[in-house]
PDB file with one MODEL, atoms N, CA, C and O in Angstrom:
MODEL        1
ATOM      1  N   UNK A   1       0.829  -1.191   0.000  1.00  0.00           N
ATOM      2  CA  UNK A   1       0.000   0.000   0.000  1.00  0.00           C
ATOM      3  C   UNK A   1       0.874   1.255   0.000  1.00  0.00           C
ATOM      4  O   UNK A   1       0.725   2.241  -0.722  1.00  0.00           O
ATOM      5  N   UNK A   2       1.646   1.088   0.768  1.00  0.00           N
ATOM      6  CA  UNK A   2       2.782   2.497   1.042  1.00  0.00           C
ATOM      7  C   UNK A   2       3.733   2.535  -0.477  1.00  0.00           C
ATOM      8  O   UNK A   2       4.598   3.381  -0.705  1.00  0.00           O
ATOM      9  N   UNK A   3       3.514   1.915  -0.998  1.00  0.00           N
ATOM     10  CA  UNK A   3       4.172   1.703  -2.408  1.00  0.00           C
ATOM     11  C   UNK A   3       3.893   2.417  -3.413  1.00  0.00           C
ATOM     12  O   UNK A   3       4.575   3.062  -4.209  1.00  0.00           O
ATOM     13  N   UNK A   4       2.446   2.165  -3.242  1.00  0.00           N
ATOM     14  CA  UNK A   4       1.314   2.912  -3.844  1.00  0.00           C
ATOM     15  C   UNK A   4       1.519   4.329  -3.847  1.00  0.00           C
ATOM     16  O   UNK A   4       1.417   5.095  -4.805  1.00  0.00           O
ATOM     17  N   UNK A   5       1.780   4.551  -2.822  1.00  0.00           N
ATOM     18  CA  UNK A   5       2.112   6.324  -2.062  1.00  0.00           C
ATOM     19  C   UNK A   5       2.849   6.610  -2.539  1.00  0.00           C
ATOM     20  O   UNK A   5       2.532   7.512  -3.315  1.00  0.00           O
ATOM     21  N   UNK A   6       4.253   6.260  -2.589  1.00  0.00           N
ATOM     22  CA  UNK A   6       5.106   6.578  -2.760  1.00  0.00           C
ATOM     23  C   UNK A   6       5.698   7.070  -4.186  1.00  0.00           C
ATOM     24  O   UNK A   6       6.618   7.828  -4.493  1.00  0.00           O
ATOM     25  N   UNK A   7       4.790   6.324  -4.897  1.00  0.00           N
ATOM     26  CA  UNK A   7       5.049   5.923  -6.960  1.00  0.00           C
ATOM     27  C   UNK A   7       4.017   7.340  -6.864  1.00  0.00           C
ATOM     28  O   UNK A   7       4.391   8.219  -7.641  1.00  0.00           O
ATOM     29  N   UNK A   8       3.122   7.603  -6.265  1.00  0.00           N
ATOM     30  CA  UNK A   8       2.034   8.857  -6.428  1.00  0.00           C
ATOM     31  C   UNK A   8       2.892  10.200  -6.229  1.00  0.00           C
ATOM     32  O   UNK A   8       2.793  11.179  -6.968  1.00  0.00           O
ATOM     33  N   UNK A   9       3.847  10.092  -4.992  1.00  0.00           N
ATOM     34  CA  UNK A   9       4.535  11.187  -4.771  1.00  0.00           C
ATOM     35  C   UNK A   9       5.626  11.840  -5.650  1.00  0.00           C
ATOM     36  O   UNK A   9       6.061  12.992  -5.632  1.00  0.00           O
ATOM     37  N   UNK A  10       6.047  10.437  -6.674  1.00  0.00           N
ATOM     38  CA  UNK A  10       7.037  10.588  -7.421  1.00  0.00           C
ATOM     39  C   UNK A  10       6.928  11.099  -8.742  1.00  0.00           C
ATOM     40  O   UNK A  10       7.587  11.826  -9.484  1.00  0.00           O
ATOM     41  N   UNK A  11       5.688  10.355  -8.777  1.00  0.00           N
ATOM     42  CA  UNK A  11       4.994  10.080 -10.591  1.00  0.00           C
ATOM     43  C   UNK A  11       4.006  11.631 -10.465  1.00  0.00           C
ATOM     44  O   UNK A  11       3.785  12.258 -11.501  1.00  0.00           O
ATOM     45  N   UNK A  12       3.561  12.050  -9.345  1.00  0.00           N
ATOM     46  CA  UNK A  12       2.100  12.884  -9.311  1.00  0.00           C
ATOM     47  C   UNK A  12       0.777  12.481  -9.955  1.00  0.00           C
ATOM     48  O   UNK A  12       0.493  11.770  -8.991  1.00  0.00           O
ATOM     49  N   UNK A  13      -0.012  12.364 -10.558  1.00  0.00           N
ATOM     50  CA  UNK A  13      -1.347  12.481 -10.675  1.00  0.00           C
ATOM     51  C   UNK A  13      -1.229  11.276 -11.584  1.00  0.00           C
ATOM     52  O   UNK A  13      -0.366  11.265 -12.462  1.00  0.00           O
ATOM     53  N   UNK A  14      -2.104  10.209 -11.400  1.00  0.00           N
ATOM     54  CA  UNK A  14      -2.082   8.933 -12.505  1.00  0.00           C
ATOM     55  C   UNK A  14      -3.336   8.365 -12.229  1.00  0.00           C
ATOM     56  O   UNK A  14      -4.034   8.322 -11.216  1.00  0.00           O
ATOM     57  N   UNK A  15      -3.460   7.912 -13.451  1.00  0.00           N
ATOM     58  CA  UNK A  15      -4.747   6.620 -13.323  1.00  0.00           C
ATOM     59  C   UNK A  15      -4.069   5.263 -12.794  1.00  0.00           C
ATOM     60  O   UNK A  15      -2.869   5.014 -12.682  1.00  0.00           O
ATOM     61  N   UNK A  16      -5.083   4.528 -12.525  1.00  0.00           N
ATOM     62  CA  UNK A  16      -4.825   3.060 -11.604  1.00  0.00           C
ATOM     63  C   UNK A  16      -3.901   2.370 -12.571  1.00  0.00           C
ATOM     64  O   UNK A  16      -2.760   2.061 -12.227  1.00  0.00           O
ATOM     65  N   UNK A  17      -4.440   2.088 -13.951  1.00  0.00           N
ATOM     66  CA  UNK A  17      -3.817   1.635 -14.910  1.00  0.00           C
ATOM     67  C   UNK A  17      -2.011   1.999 -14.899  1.00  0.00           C
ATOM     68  O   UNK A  17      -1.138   1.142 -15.033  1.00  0.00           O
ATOM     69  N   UNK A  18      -1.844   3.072 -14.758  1.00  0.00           N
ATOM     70  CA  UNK A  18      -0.486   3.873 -14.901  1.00  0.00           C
ATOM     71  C   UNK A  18       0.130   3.871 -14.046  1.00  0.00           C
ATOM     72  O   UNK A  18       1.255   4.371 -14.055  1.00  0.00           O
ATOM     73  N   UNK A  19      -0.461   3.245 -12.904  1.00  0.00           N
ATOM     74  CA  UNK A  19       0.496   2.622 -11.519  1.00  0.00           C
ATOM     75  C   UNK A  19       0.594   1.396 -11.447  1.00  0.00           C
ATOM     76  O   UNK A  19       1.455   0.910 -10.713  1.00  0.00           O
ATOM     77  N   UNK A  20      -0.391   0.472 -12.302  1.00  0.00           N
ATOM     78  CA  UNK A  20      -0.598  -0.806 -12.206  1.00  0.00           C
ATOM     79  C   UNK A  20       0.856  -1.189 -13.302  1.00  0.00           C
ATOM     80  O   UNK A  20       1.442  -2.269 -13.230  1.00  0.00           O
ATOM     81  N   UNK A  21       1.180  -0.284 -14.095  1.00  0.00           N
ATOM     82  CA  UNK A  21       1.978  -0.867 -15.671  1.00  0.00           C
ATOM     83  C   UNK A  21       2.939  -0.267 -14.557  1.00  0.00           C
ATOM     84  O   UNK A  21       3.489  -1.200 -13.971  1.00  0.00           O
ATOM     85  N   UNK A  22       3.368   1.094 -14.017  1.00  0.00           N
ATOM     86  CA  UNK A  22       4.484   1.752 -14.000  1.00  0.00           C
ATOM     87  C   UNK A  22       5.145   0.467 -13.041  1.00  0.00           C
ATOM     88  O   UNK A  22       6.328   0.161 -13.190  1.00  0.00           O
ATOM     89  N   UNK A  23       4.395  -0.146 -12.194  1.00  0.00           N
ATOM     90  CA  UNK A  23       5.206  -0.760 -11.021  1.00  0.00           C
ATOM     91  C   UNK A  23       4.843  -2.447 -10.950  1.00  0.00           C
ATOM     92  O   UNK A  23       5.058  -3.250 -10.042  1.00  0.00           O
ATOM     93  N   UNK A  24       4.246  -2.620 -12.207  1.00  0.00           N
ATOM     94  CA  UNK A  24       4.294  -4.103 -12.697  1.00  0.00           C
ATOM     95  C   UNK A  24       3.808  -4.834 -11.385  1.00  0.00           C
ATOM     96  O   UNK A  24       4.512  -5.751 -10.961  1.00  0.00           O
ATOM     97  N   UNK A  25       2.601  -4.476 -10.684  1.00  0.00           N
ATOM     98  CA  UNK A  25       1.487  -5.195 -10.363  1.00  0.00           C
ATOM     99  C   UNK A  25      -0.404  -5.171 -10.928  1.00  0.00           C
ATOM    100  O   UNK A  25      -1.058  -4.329 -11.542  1.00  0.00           O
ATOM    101  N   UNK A  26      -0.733  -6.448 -10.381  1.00  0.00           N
ATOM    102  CA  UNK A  26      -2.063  -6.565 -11.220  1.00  0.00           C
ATOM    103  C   UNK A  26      -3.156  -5.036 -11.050  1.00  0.00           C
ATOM    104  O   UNK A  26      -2.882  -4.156 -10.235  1.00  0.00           O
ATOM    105  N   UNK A  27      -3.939  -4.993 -11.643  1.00  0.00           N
ATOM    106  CA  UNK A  27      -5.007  -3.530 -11.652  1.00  0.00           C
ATOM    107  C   UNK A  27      -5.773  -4.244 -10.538  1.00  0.00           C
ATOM    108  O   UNK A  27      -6.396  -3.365  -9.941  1.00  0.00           O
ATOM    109  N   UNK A  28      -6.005  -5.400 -10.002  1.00  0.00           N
ATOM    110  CA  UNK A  28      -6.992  -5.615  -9.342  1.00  0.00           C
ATOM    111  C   UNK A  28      -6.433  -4.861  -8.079  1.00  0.00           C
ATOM    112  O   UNK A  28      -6.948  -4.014  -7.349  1.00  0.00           O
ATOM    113  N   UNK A  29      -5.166  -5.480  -8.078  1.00  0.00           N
ATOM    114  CA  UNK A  29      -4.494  -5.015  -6.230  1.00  0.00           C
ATOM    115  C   UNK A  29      -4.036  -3.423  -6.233  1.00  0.00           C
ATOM    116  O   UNK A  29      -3.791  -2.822  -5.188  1.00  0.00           O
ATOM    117  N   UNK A  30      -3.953  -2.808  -7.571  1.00  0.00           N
ATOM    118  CA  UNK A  30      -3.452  -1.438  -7.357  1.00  0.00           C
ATOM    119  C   UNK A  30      -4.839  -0.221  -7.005  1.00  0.00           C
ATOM    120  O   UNK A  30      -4.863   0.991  -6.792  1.00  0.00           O
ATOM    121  N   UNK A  31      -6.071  -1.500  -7.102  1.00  0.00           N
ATOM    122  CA  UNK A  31      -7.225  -0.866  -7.226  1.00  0.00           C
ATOM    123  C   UNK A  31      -7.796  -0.780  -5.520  1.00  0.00           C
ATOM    124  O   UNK A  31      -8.204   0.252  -4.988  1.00  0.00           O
ATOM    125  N   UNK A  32      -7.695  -2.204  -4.823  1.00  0.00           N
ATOM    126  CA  UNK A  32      -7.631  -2.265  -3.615  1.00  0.00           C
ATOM    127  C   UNK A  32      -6.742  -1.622  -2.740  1.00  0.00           C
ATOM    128  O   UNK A  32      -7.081  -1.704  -1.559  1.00  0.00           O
ATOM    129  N   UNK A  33      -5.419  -0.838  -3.029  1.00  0.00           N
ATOM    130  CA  UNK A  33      -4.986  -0.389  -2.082  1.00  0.00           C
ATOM    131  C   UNK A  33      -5.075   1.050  -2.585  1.00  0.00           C
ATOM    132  O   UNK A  33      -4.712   1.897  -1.770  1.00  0.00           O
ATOM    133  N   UNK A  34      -5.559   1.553  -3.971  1.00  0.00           N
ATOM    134  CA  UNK A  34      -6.013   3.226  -3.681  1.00  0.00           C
ATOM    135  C   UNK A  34      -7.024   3.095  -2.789  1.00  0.00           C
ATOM    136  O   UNK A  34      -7.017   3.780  -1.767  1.00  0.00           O
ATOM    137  N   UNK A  35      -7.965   2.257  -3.034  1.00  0.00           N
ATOM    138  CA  UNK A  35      -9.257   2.558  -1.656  1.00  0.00           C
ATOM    139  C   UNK A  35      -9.286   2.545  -0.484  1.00  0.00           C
ATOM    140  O   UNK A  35     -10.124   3.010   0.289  1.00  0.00           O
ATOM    141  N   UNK A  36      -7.774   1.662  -0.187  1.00  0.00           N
ATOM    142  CA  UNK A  36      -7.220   1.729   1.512  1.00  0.00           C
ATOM    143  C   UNK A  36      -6.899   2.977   1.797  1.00  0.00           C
ATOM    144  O   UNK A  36      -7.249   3.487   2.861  1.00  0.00           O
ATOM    145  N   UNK A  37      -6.288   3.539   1.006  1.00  0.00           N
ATOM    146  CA  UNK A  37      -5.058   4.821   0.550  1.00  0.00           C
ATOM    147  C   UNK A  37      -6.302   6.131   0.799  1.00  0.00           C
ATOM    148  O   UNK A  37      -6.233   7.000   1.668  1.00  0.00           O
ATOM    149  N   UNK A  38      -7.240   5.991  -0.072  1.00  0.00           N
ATOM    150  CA  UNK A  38      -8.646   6.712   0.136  1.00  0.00           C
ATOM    151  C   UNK A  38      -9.373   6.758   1.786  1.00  0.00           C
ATOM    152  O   UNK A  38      -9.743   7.806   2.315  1.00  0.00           O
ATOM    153  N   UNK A  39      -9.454   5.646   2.308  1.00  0.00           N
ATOM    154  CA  UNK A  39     -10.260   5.664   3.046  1.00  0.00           C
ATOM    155  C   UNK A  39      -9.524   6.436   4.418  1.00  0.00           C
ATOM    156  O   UNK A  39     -10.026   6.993   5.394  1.00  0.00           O
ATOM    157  N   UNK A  40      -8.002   6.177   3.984  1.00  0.00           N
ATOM    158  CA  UNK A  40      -7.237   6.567   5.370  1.00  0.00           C
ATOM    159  C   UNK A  40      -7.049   8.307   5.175  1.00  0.00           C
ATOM    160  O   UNK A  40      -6.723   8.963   6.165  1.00  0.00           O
ATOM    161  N   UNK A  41      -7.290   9.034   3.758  1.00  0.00           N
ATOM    162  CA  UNK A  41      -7.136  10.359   3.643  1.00  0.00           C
ATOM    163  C   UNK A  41      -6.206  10.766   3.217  1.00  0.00           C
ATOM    164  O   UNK A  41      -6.060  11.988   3.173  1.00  0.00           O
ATOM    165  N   UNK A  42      -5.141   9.834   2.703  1.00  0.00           N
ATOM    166  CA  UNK A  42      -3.826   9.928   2.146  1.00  0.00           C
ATOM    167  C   UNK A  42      -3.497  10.157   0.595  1.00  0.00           C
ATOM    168  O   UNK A  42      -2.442  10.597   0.139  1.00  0.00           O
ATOM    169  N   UNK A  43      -4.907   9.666  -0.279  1.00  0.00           N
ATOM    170  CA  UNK A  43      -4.972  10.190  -1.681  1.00  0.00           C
ATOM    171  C   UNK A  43      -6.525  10.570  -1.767  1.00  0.00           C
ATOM    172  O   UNK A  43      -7.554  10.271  -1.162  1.00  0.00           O
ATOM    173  N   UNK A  44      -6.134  11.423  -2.885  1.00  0.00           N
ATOM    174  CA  UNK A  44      -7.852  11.613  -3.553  1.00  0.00           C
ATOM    175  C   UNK A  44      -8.013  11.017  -4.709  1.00  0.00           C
ATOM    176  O   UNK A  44      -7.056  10.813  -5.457  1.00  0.00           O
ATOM    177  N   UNK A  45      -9.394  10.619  -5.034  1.00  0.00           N
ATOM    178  CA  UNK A  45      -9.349   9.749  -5.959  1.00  0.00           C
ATOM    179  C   UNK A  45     -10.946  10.490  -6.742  1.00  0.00           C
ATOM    180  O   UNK A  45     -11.771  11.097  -6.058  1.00  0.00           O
ATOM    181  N   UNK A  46     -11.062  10.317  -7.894  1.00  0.00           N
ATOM    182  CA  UNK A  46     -12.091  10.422  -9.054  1.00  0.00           C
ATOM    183  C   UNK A  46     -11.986   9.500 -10.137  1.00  0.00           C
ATOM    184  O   UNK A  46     -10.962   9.215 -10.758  1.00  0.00           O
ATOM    185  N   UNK A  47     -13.348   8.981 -10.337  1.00  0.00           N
ATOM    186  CA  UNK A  47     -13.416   8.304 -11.502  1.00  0.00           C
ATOM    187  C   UNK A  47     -13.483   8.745 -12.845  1.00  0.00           C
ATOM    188  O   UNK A  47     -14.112   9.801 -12.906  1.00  0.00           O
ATOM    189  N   UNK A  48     -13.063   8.331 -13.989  1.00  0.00           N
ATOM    190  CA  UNK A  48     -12.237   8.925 -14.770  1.00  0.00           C
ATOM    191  C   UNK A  48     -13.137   7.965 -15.867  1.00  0.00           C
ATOM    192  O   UNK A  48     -13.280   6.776 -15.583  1.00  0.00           O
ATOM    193  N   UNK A  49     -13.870   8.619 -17.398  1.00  0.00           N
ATOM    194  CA  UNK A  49     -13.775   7.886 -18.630  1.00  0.00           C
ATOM    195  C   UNK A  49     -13.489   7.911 -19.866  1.00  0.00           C
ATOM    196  O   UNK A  49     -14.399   8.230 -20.631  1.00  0.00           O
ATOM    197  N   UNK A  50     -12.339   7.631 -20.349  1.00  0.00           N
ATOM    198  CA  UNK A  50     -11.681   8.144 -21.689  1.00  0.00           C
ATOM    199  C   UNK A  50     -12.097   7.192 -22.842  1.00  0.00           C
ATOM    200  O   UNK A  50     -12.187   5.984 -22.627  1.00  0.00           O
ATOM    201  N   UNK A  51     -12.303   7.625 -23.836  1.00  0.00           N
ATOM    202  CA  UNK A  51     -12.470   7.256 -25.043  1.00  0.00           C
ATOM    203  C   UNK A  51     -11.377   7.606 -26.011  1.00  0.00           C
ATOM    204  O   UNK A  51     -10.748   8.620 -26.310  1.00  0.00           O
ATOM    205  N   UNK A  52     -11.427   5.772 -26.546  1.00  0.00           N
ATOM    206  CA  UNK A  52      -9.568   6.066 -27.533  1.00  0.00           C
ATOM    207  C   UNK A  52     -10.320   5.244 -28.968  1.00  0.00           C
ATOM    208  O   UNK A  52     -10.367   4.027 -29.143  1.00  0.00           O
ATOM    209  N   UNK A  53     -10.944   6.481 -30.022  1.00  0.00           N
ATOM    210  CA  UNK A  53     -11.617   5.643 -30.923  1.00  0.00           C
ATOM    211  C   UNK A  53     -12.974   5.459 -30.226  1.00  0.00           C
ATOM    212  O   UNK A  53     -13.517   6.303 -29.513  1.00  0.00           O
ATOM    213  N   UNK A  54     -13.605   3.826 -30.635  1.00  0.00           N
ATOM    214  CA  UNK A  54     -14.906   3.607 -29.848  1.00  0.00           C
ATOM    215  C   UNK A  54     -14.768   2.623 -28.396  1.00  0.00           C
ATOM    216  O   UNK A  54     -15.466   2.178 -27.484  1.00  0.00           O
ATOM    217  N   UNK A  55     -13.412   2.633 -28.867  1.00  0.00           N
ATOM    218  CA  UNK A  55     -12.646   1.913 -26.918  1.00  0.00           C
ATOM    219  C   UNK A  55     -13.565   2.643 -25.610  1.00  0.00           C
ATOM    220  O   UNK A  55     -13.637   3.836 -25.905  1.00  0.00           O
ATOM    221  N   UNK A  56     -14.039   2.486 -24.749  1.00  0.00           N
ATOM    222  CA  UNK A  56     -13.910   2.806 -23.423  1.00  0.00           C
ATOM    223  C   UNK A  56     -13.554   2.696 -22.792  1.00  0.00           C
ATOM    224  O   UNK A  56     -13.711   1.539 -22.403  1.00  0.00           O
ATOM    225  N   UNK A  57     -12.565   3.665 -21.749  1.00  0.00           N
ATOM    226  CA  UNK A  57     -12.224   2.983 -20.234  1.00  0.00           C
ATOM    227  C   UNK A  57     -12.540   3.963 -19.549  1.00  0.00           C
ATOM    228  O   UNK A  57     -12.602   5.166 -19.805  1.00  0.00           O
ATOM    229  N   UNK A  58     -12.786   3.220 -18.428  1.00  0.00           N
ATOM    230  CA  UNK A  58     -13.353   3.407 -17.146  1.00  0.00           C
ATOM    231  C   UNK A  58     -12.446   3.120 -16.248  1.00  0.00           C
ATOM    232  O   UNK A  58     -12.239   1.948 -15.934  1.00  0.00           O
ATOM    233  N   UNK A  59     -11.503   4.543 -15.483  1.00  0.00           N
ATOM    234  CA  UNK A  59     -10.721   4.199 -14.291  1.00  0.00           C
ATOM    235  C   UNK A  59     -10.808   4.951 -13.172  1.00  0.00           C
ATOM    236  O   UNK A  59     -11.864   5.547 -12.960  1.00  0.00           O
ATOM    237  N   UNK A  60      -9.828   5.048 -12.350  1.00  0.00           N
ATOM    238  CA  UNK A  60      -9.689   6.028 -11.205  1.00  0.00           C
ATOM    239  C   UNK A  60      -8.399   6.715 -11.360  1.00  0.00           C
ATOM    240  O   UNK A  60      -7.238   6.338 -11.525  1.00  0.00           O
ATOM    241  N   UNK A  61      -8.934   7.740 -11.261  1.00  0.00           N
ATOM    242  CA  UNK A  61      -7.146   8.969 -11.319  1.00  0.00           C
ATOM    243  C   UNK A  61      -7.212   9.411  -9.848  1.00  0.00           C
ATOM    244  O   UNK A  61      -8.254   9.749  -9.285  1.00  0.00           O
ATOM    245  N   UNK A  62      -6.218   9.381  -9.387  1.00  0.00           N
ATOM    246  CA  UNK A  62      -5.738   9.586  -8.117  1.00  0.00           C
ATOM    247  C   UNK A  62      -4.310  10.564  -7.970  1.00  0.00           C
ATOM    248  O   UNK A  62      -3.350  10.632  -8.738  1.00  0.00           O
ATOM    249  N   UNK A  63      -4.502  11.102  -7.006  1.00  0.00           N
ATOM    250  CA  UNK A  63      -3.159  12.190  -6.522  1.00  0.00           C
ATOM    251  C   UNK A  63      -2.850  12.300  -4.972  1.00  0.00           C
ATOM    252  O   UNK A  63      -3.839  12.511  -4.269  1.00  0.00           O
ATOM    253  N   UNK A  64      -1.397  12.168  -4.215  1.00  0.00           N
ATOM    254  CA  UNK A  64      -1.488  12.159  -2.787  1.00  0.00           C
ATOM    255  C   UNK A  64      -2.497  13.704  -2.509  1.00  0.00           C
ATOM    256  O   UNK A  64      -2.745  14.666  -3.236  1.00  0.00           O
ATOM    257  N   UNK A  65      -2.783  13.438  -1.469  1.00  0.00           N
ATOM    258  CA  UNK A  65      -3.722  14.593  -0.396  1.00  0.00           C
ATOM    259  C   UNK A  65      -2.619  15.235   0.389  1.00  0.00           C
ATOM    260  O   UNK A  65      -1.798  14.928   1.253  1.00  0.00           O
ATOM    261  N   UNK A  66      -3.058  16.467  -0.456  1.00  0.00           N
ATOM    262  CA  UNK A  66      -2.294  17.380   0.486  1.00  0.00           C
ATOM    263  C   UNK A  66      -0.558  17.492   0.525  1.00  0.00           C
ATOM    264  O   UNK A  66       0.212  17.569   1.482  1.00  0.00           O
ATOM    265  N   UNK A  67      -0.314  17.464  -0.970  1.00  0.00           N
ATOM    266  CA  UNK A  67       1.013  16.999  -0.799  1.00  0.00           C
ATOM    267  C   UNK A  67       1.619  18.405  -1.761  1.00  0.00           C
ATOM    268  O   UNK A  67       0.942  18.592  -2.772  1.00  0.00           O
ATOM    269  N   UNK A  68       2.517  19.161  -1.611  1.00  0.00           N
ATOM    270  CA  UNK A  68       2.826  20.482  -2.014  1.00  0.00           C
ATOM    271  C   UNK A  68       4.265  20.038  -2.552  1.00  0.00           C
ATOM    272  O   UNK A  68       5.185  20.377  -1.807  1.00  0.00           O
ATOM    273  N   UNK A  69       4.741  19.128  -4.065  1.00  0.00           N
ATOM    274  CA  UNK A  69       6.038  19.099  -4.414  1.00  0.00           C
ATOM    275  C   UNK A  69       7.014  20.017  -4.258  1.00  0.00           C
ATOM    276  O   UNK A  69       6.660  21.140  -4.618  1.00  0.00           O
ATOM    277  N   UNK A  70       8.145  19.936  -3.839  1.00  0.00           N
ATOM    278  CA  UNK A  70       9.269  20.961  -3.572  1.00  0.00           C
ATOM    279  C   UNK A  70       9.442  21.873  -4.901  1.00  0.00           C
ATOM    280  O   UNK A  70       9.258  21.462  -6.047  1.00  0.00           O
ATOM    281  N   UNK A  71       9.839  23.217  -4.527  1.00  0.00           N
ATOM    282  CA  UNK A  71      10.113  24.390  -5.585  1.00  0.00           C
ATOM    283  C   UNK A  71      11.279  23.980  -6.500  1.00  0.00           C
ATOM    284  O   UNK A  71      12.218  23.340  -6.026  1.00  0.00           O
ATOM    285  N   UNK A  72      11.245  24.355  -7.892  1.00  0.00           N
ATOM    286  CA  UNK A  72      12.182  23.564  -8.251  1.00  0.00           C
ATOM    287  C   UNK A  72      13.732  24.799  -8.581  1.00  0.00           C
ATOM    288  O   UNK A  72      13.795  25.969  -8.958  1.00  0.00           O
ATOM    289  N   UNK A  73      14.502  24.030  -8.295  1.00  0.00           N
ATOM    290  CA  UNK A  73      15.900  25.339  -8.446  1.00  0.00           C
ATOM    291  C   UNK A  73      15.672  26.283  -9.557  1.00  0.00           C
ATOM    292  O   UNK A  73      14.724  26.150 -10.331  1.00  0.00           O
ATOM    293  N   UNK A  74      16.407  27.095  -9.626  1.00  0.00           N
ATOM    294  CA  UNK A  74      16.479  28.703 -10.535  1.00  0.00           C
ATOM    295  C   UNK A  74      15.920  29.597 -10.207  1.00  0.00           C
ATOM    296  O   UNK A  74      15.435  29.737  -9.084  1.00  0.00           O
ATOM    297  N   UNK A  75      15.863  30.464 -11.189  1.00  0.00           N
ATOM    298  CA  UNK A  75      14.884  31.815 -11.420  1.00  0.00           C
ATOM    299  C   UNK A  75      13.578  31.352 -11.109  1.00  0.00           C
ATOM    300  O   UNK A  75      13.237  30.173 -11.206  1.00  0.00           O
ATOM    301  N   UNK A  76      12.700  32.473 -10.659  1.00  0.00           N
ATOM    302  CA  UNK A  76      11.122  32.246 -10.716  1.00  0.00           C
ATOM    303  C   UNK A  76      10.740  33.380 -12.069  1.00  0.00           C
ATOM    304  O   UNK A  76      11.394  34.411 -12.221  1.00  0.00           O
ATOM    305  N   UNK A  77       9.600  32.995 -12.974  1.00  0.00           N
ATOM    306  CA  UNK A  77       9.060  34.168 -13.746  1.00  0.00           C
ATOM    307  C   UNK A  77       8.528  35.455 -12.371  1.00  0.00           C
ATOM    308  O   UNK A  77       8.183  34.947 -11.304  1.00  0.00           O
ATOM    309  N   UNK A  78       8.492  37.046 -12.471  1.00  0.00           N
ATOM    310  CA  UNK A  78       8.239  37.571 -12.170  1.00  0.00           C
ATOM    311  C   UNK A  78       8.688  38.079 -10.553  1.00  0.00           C
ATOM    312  O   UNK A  78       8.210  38.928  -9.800  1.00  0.00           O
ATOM    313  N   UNK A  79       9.773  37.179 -10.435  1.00  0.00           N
ATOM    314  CA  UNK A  79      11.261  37.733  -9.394  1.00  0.00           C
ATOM    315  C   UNK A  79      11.598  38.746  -9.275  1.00  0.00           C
ATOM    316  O   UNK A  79      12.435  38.799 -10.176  1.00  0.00           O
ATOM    317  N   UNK A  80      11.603  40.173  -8.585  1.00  0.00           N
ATOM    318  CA  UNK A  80      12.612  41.239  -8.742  1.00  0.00           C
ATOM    319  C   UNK A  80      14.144  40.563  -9.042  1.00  0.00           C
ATOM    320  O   UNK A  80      14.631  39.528  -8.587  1.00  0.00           O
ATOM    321  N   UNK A  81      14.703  41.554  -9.981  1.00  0.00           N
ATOM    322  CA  UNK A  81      15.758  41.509 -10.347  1.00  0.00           C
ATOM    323  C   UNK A  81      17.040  42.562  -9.490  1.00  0.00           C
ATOM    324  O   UNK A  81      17.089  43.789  -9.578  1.00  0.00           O
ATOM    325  N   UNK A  82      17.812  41.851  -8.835  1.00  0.00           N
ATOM    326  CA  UNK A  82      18.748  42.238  -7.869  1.00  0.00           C
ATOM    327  C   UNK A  82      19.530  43.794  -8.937  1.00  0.00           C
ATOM    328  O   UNK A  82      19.792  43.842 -10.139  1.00  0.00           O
ATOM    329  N   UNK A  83      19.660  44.633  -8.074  1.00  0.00           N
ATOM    330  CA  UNK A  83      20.176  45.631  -9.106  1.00  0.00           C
ATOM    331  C   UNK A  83      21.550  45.554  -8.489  1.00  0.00           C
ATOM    332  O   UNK A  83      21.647  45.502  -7.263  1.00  0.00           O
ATOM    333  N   UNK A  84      22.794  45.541  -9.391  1.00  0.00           N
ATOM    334  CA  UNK A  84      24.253  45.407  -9.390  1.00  0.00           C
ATOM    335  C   UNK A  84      24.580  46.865  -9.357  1.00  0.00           C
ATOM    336  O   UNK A  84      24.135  47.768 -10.065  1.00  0.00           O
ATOM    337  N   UNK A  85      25.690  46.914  -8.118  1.00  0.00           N
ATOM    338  CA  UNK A  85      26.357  48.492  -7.651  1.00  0.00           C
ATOM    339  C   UNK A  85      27.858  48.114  -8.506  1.00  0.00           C
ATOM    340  O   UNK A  85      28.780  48.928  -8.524  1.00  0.00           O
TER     341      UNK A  85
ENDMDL
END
C-alpha cells in the first residue's frame, strides 16, 4: 500500500492503470490499495472515462492529499531583479 504512495509522490497524478503498468502489479491489487489509501485520507481519488476511438475505459485517477512538491531550483518568472552596484 505504502508503495502505492510513494510511486504517487514521485509520478504525481495517474490513473490506476499507470500505476498498475508503472510498477508491474495486477489492476486488481493497485485498485484495492487506492481505496485503503482513500479511506485513510492519504490520496484523492475520481473516476475517470476516456475514449480512444470507440474503446472505453473506465478508471480512477488519483493524486497524494495534500502533498505540495518541492520548488524547483532557478529563477522564478516575475522575481525582482537584484540591481548590481
Amino acid at each position: 500500500m505504502q508503495e502505492v504512495l510513494q510511486y504517487l509522490k514521485k509520478h504525481g497524478q495517474c490513473l490506476d492503470s499507470e500505476i498498475a503498468a508503472g510498477m508491474g502489479i495486477p489492476l486488481k491489487q493497485v485498485r484495492r490499495n487506492i481505496s485503503a489509501l482513500a479511506a485513510l485520507g492519504e490520496i484523492s481519488t475520481c473516476s475517470v472515462t476516456r475514449f480512444n476511438g470507440n474503446d472505453r475505459y473506465e478508471g480512477t485517477q488519483c493524486r497524494p492529499a495534500s502533498f505540495i512538491p518541492p520548488k524547483s531550483p532557478g529563477r522564478k518568472p516575475g522575481a525582482p531583479v537584484k540591481a548590481v552596484a
